[in-house]
N, CA, C and O of each residue as an XYZ file, in Angstrom:
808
protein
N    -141.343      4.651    148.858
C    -140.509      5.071    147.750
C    -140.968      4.370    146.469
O    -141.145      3.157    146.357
N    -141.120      5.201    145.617
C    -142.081      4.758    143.975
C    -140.483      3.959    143.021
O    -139.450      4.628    143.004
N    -140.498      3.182    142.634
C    -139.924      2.289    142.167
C    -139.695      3.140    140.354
O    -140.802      3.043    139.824
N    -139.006      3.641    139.665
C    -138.779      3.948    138.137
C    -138.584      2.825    137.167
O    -137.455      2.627    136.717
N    -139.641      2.038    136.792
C    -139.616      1.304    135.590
C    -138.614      1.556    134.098
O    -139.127      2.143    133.145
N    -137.952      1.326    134.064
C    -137.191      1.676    132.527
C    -138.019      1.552    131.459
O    -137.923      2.087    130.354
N    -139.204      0.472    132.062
C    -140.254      0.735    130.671
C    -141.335      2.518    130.120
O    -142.144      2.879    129.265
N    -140.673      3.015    131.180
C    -141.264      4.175    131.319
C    -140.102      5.258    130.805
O    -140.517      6.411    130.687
N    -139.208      5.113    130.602
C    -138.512      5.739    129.982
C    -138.646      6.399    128.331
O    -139.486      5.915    127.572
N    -138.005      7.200    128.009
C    -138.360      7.967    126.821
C    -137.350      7.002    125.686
O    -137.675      6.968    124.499
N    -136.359      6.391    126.087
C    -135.261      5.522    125.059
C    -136.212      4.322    125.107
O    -136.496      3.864    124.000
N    -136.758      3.726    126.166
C    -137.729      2.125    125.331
C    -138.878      2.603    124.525
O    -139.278      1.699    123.792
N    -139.697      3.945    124.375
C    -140.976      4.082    123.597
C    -140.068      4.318    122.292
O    -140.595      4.027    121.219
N    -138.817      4.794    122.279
C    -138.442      4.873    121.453
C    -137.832      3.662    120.307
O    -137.899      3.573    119.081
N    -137.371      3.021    121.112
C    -136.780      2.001    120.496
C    -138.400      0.891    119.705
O    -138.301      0.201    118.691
N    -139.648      1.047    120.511
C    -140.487      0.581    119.955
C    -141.329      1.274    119.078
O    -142.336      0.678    118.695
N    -141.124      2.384    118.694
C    -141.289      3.009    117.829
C    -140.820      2.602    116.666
O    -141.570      2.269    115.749
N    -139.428      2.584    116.576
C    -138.436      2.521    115.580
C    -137.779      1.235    115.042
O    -137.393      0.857    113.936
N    -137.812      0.717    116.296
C    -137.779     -0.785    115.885
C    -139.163     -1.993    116.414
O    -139.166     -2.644    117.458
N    -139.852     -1.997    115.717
C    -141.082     -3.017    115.711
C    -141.143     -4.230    116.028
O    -142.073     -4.759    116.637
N    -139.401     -5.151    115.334
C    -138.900     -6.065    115.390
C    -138.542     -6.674    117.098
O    -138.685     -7.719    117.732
N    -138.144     -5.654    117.261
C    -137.548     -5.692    118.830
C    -139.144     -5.319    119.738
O    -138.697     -5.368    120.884
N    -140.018     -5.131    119.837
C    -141.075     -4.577    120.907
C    -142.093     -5.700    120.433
O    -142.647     -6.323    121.339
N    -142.355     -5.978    119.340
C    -143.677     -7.363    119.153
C    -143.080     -8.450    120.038
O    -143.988     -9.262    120.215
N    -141.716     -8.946    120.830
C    -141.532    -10.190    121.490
C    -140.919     -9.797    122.598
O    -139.800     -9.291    122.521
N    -141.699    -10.006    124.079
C    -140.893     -9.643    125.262
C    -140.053    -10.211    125.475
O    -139.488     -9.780    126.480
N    -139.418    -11.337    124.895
C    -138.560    -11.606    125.157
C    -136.816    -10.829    124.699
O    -135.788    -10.777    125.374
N    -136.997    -10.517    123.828
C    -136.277     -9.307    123.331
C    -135.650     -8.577    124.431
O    -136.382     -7.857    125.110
N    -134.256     -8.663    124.742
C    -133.462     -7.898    125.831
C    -133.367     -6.507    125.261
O    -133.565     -6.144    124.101
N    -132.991     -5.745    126.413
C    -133.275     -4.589    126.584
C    -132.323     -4.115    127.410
O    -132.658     -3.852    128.565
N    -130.685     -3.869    126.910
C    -129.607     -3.829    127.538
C    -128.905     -3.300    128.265
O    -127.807     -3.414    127.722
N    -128.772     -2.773    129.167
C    -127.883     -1.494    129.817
C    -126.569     -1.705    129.921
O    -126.268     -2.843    130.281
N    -125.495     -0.793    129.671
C    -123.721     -1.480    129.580
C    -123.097     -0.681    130.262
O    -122.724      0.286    129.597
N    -122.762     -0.649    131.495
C    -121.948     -0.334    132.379
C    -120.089     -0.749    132.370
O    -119.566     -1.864    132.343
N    -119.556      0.377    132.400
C    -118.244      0.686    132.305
C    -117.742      1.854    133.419
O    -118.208      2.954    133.716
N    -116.441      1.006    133.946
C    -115.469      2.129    134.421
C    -114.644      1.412    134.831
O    -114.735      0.188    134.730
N    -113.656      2.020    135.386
C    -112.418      1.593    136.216
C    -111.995      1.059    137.481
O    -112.333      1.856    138.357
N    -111.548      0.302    137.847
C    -110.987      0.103    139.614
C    -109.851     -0.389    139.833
O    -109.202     -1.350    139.420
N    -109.661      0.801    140.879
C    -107.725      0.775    141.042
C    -108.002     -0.350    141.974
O    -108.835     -0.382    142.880
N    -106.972     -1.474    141.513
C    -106.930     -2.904    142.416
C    -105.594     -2.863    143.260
O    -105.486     -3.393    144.366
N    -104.471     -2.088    142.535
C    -103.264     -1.347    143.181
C    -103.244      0.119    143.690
O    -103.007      1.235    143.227
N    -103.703     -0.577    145.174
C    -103.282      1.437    145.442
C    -102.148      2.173    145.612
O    -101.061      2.023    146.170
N    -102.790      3.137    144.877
C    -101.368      4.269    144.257
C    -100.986      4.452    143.471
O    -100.085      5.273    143.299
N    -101.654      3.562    142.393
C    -101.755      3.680    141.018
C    -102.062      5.189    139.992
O    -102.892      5.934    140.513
N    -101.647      5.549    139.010
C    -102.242      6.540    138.887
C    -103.059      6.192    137.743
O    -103.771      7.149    137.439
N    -103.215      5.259    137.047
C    -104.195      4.984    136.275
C    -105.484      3.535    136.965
O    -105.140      2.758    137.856
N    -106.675      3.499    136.397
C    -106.937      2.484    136.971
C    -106.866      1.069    136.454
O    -106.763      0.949    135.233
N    -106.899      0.171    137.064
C    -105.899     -1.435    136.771
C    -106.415     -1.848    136.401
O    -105.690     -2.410    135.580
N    -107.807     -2.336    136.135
C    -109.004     -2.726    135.589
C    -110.169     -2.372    135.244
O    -110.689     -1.685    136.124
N    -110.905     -2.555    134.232
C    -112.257     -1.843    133.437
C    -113.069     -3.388    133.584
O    -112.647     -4.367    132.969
N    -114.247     -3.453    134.455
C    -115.112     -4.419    133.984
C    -115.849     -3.398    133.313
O    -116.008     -2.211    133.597
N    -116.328     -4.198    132.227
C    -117.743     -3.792    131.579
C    -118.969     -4.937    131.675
O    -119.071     -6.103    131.293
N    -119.660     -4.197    132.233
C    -121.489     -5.274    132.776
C    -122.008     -4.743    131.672
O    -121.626     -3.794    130.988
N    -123.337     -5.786    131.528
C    -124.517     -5.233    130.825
C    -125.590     -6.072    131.596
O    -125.717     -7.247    131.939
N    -126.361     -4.809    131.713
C    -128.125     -5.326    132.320
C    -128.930     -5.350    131.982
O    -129.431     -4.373    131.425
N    -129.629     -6.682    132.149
C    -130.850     -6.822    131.392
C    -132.222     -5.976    132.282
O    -132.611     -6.312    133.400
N    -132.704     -5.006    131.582
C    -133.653     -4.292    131.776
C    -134.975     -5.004    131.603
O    -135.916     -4.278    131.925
N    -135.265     -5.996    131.263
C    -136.345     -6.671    131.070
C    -137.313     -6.790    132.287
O    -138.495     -6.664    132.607
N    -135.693     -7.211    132.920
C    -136.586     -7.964    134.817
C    -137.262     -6.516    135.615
O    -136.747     -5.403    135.505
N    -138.271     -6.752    136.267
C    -138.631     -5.988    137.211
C    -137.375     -5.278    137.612
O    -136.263     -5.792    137.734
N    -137.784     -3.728    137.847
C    -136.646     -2.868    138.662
C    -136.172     -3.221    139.920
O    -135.185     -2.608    140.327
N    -136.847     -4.388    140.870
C    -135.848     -4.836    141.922
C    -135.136     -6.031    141.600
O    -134.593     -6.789    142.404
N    -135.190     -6.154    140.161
C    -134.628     -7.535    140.361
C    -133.447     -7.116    139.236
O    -132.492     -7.891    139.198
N    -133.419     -6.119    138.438
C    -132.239     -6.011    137.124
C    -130.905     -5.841    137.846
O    -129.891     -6.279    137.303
N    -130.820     -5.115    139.266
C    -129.488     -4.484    139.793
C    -128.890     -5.691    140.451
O    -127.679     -5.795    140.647
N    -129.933     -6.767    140.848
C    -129.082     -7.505    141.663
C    -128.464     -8.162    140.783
O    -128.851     -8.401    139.639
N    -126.817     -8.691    141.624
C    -125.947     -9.352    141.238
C    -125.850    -10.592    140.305
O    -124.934    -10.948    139.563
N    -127.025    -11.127    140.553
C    -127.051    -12.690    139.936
C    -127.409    -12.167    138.477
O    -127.281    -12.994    137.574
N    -127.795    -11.029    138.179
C    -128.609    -10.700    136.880
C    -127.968     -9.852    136.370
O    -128.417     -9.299    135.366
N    -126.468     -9.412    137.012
C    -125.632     -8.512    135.764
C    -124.722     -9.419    135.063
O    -124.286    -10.257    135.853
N    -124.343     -9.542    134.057
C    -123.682    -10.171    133.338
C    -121.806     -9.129    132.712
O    -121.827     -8.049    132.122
N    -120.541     -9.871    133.081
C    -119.559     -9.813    133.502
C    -119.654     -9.820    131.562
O    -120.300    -10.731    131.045
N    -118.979     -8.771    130.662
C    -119.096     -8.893    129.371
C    -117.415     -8.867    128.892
O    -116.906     -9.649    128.089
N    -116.833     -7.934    129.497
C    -115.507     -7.866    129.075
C    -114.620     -7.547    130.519
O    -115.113     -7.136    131.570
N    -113.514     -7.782    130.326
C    -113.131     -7.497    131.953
C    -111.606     -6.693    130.916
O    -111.091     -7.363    130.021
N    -111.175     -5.492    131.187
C    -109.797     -5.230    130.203
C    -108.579     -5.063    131.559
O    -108.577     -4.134    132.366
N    -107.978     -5.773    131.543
C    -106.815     -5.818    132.515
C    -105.796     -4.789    133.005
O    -104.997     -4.933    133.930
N    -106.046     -3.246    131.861
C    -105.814     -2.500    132.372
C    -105.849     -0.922    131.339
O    -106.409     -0.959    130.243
N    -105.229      0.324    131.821
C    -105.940      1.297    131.500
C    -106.217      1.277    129.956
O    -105.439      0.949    129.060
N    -107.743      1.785    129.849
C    -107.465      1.254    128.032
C    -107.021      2.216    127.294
O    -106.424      2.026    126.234
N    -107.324      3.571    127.889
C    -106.555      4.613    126.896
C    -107.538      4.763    125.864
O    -108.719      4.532    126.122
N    -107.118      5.181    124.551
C    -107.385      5.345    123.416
C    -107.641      4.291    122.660
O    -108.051      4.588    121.538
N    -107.480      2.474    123.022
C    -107.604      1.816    122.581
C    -108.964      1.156    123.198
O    -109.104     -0.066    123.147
N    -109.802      1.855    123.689
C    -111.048      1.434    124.652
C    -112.032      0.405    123.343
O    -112.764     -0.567    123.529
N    -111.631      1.162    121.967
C    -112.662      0.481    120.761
C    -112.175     -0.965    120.290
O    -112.895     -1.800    119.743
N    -110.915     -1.100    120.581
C    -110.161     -2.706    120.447
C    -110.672     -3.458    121.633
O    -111.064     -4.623    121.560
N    -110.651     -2.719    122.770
C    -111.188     -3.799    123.564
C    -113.046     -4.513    123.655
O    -113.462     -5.583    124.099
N    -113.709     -3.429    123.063
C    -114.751     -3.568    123.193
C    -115.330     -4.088    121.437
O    -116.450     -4.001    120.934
N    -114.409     -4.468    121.034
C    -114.835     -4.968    119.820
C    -115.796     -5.763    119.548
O    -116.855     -5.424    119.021
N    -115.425     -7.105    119.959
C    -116.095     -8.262    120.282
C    -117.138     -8.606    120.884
O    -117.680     -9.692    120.679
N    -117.693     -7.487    121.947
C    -119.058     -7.131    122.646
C    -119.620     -6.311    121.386
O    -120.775     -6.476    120.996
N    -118.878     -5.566    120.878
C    -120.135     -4.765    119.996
C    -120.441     -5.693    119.038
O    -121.642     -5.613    118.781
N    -119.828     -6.631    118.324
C    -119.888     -7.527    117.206
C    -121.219     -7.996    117.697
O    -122.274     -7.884    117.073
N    -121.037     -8.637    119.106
C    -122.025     -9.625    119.829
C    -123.503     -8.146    119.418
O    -124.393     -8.218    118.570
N    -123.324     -7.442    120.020
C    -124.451     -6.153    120.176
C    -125.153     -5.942    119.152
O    -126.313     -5.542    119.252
N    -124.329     -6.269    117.526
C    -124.581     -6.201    116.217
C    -125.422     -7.175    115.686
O    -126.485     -7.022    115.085
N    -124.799     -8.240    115.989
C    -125.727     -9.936    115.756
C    -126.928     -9.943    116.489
O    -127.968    -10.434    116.049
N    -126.818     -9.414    117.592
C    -128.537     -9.760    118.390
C    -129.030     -8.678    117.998
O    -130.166     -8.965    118.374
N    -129.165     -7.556    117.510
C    -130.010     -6.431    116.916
C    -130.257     -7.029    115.452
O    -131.434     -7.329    115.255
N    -129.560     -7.214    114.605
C    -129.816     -7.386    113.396
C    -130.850     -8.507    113.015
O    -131.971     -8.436    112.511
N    -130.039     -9.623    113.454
C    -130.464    -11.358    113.130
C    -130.573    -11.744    114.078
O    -130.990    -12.898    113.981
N    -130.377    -11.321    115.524
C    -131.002    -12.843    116.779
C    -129.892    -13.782    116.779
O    -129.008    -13.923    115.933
N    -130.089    -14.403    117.877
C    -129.613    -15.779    118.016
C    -130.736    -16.815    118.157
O    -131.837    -16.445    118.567
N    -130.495    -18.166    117.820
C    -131.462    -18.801    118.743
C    -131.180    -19.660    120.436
O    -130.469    -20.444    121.064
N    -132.248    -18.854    120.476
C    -132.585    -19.243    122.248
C    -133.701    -19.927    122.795
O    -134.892    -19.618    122.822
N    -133.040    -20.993    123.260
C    -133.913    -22.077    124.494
C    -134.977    -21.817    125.070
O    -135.122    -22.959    125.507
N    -135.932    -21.239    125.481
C    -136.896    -20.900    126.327
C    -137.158    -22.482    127.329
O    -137.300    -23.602    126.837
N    -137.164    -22.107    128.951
C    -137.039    -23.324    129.611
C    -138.905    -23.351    129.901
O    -139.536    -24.407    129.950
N    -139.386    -22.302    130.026
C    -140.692    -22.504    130.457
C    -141.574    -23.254    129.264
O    -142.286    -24.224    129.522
N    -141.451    -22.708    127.961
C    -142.029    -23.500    127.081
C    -141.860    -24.566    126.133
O    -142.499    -25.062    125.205
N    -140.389    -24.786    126.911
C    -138.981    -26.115    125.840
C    -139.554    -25.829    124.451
O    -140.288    -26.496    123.722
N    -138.892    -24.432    124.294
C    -138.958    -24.227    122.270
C    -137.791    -23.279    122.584
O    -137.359    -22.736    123.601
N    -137.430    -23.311    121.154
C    -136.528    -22.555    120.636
C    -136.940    -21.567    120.080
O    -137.485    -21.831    119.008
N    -136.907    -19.910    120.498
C    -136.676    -18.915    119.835
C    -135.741    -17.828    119.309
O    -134.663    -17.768    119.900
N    -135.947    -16.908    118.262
C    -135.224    -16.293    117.942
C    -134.950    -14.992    118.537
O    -135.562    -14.045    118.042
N    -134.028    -14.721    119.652
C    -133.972    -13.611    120.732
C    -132.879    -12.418    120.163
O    -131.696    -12.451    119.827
N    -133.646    -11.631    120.218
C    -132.710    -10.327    119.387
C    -132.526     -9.760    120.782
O    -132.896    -10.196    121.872
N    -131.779     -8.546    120.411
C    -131.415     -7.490    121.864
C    -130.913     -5.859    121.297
O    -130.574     -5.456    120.184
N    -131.035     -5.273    122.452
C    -130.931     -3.538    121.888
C    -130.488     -3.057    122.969
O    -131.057     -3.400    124.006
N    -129.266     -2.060    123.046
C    -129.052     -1.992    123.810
C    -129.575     -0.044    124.531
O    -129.573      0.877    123.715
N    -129.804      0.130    125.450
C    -130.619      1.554    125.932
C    -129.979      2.186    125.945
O    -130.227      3.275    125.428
N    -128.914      1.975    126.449
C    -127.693      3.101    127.406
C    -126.751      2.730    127.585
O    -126.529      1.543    127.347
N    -125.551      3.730    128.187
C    -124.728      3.259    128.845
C    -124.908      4.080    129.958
O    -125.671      5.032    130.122
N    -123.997      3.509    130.775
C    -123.614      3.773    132.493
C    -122.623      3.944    132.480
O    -121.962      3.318    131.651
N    -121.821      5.059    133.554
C    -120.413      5.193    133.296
C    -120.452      6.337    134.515
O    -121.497      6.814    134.957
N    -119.339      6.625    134.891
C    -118.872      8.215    135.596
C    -118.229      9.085    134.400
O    -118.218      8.506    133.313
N    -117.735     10.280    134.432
C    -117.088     11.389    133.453
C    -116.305     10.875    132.751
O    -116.518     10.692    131.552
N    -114.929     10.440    133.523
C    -113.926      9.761    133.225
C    -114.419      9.125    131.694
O    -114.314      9.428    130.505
N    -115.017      8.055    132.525
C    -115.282      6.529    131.437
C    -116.183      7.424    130.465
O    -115.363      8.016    129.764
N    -117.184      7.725    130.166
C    -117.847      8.549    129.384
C    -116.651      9.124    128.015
O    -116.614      8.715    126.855
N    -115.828     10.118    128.638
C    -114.907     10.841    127.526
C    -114.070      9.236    127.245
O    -114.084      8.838    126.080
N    -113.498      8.519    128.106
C    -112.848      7.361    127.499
C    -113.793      6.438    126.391
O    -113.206      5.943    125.429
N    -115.196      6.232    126.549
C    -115.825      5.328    125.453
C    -116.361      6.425    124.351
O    -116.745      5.971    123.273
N    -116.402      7.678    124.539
C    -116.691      8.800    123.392
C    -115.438      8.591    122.798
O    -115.376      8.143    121.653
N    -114.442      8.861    123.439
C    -113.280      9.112    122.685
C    -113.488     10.706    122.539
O    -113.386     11.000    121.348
N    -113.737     11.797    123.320
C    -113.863     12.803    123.787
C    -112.432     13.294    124.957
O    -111.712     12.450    125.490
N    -112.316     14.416    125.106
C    -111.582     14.767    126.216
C    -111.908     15.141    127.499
O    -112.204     16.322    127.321
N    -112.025     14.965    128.452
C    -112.747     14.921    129.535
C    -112.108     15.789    130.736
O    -112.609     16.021    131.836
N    -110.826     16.216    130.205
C    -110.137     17.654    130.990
C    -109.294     18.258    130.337
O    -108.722     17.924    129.300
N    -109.164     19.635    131.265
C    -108.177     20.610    130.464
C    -109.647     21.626    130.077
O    -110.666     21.832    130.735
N    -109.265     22.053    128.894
C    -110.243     23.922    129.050
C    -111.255     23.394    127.916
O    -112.339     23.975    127.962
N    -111.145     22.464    126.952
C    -112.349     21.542    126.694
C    -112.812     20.289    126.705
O    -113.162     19.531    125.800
N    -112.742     20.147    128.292
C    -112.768     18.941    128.997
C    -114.505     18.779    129.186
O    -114.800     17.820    129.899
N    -115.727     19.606    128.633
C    -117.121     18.624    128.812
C    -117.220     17.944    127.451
O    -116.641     18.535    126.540
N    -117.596     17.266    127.270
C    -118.181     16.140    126.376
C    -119.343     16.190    125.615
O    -119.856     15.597    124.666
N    -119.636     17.367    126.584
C    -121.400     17.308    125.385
C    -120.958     18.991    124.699
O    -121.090     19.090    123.479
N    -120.323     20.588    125.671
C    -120.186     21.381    124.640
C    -119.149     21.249    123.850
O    -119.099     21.985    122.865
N    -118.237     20.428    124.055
C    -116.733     20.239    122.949
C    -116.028     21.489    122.681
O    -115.072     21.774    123.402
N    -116.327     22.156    121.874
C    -115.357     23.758    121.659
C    -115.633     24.368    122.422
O    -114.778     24.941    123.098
N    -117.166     24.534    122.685
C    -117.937     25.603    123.018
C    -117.296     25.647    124.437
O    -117.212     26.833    124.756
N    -116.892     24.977    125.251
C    -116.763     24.362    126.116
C    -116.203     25.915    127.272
O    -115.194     26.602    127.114
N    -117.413     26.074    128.502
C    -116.611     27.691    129.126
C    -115.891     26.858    130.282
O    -116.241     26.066    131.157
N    -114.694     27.449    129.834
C    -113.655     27.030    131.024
C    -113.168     27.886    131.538
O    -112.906     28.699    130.651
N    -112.675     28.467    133.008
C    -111.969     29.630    133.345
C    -111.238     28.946    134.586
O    -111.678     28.119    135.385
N    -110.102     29.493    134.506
C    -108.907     28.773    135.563
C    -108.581     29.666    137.072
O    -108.158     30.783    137.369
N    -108.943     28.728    137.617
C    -108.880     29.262    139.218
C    -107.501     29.585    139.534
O    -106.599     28.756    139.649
N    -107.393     30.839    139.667
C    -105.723     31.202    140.230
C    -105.741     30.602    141.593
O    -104.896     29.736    141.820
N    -106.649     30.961    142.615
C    -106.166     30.267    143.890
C    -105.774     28.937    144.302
O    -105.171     28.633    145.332
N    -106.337     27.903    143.042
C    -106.165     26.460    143.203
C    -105.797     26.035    142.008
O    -105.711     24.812    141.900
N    -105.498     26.817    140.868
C    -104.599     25.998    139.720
C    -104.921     25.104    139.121
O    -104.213     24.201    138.675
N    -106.826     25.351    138.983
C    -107.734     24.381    138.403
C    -108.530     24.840    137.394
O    -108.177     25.863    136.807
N    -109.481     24.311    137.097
C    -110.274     24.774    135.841
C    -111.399     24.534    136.788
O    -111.436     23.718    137.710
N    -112.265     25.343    136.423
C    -113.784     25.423    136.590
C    -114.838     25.716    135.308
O    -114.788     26.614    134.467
N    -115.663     24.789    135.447
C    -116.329     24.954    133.799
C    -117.996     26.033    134.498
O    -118.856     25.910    135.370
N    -117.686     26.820    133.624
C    -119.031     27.475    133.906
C    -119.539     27.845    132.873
O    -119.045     27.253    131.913
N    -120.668     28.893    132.478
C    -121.211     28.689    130.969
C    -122.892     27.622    131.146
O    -123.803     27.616    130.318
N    -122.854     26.881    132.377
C    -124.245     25.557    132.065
C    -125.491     26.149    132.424
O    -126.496     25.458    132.594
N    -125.482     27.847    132.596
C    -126.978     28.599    132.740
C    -127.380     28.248    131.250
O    -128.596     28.055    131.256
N    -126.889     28.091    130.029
C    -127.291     28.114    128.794
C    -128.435     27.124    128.404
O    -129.266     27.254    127.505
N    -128.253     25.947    129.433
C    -129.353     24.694    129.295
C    -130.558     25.197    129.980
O    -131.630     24.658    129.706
N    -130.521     26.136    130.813
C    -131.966     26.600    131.102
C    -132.581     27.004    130.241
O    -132.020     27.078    129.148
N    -133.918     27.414    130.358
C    -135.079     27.865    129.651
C    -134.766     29.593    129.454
O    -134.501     30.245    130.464
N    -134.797     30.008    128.623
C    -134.200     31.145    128.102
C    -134.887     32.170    129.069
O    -134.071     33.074    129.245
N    -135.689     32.342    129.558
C    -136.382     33.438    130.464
C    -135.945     33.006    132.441
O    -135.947     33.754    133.418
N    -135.584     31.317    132.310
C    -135.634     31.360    133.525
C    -134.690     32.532    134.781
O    -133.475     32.472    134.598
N    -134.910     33.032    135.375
C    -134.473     33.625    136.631
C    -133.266     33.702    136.849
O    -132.642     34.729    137.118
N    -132.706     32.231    136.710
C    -131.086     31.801    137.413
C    -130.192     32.262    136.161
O    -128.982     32.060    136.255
N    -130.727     32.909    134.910
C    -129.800     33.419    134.165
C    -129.255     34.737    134.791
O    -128.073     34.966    135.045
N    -130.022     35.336    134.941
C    -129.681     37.122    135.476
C    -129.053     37.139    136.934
O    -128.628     38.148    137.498
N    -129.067     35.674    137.520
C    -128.498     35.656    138.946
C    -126.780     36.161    138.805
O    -126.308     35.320    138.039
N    -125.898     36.930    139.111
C    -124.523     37.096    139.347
C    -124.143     36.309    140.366
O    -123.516     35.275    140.132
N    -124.499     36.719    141.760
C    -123.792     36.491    143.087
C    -123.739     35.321    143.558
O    -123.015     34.945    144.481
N    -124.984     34.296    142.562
C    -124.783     32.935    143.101
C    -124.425     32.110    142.415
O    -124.456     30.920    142.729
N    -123.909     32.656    141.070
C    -122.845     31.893    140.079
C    -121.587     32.017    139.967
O    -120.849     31.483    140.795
N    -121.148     32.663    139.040
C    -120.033     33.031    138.578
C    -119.485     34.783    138.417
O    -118.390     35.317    138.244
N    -121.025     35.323    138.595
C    -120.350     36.835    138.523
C    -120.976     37.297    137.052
O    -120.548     38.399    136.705
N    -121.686     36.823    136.335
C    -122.175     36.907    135.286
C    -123.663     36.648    135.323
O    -124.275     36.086    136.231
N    -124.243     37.231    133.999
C    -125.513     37.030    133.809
C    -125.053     36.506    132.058
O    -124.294     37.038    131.248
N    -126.055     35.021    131.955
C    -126.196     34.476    130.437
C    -126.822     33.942    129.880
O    -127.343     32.863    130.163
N    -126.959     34.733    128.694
C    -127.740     34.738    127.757
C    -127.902     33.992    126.472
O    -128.827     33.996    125.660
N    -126.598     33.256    126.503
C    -126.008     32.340    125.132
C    -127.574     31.107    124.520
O    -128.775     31.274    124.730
N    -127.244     30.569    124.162
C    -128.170     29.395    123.672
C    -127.353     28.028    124.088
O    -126.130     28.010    124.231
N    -127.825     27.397    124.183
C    -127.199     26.206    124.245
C    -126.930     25.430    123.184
O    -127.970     25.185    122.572
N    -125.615     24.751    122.519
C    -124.983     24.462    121.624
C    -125.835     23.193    121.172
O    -126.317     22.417    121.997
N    -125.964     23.064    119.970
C    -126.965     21.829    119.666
C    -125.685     20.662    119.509
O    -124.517     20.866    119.178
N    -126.308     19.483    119.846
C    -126.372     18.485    120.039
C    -125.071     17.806    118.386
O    -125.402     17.885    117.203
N    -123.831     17.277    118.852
C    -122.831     16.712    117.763
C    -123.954     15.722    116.931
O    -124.561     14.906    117.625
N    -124.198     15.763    115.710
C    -124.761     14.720    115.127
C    -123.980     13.508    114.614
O    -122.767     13.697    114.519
N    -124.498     12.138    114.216
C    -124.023     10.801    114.354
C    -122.192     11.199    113.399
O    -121.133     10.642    113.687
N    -122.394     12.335    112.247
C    -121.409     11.950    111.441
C    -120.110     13.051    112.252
O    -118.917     12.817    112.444
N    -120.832     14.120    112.548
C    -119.967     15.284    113.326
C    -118.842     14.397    114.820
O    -117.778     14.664    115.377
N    -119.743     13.449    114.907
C    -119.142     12.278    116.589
C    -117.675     11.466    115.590
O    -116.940     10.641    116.133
C-alpha cells in the first residue's frame, strides 16, 4: 500500500507558490485542524463536546496521525451552535500570529533560536461540523454547503426525508452517467455546476 505524502498535494504547491516566506524554511508548520463532536452522554441529542486537533503535516505520513503528534487546541464543553467563531477565536488569533510574524522557537538539534511561522492546509471535519464551522446549513431542502440555493432537494414521501440529488452536474459535461435515468433519480442532467461562493459572497 503506497503511502500519500501531503507534500504532494495541490494546497502545499500552493501555499509555496504564494507564500515564499513559509516554503524557504522546513521548519515552517504545515497545519491540519480537525473538528467535530462526541456525545460523552448517551442520549443526548446534541453532542457534549467539540475537541478541535491540529496536525502537523510536516512529519512523515506515518508519523503525523499518531497520537503523540496531534495537538489538543481547543476542547468546547459543549454544543457550539452558532457561536462555533467565539469559541475558536483564540486558535485563530494563534493561526494569525504564526502566519504573519512567527514566534520564536528553540530548535533542540541545533540549540538556536528560530523564527517559526505556520499555515494552516485544511480542515477535517464530517458534514455536520463542516456547515457548523462555515456557518452554512447543513439540512432541510438547502442543506449542501457547497450548492447553497442551488441546492436539488426532493422529499421522500415513503420516509419523510430529503434526498439531495442534482450532483450529475459535477461531472464532465459529455460524461455517460448524465443521460443514465434508471440508475439515478429518473432524470437525465444537463445543468452546469454552480461556481464556487467567493471569499466576500462566504
Amino acid at each position: 500500500m503506497r503511502n500519500i505524502d501531503p507534500r504532494d498535494s495541490h494546497a502545499w504547491s500552493t501555499i509555496d507558490e504564494k507564500f515564499p516566506k513559509i516554503a524557504k524554511d522546513l521548519k515552517n508548520l504545515r497545519l491540519g485542524i480537525l473538528a467535530d463532536g462526541v456525545d460523552v452522554n448517551s442520549g443526548t441529542r446534541h453532542h457534549s463536546v467539540w475537541p478541535v486537533l491540529s496536525v502537523i503535516y510536516n512529519l512523515p505520513p506515518w508519523l503525523c496521525m499518531k497520537r503523540k503528534f496531534i495537538m489538543l487546541s481547543v476542547l468546547i464543553s459543549r454544543y457550539p451552535g452558532n457561536d462555533i467563531d467565539v469559541f475558536l477565536e483564540l486558535l485563530v488569533d494563534d493561526l494569525h500570529t504564526l502566519f504573519e510574524t512567527g514566534v520564536d522557537t528553540y530548535d533542540a538539534s541545533t540549540k538556536e533560536n528560530f523564527n517559526m511561522c505556520a499555515v494552516m492546509l485544511w480542515t477535517i471535519n464530517n458534514y455536520p461540523a463542516l456547515g457548523t464551522l462555515c456557518g452554512c446549513p447543513y439540512s432541510g431542502f438547502k442543506g449542501c454547503v457547497v450548492c447553497g440555493k442551488d441546492t436539488h432537494c426532493v422529499r421522500l414521501s415513503a420516509s419523510s426525508k430529503q434526498s439531495y440529488a442534482g450532483y450529475k452536474q459535477y461531472l464532465p459535461y459529455n460524461h455517460p452517467f448524465r443521460r443514465k435515468k434508471k440508475a439515478f433519480n429518473g432524470q437525465q442532467e444537463f445543468q452546469l455546476a454552480p461556481n464556487p461562493l467567493s471569499r466576500e459572497q462566504i
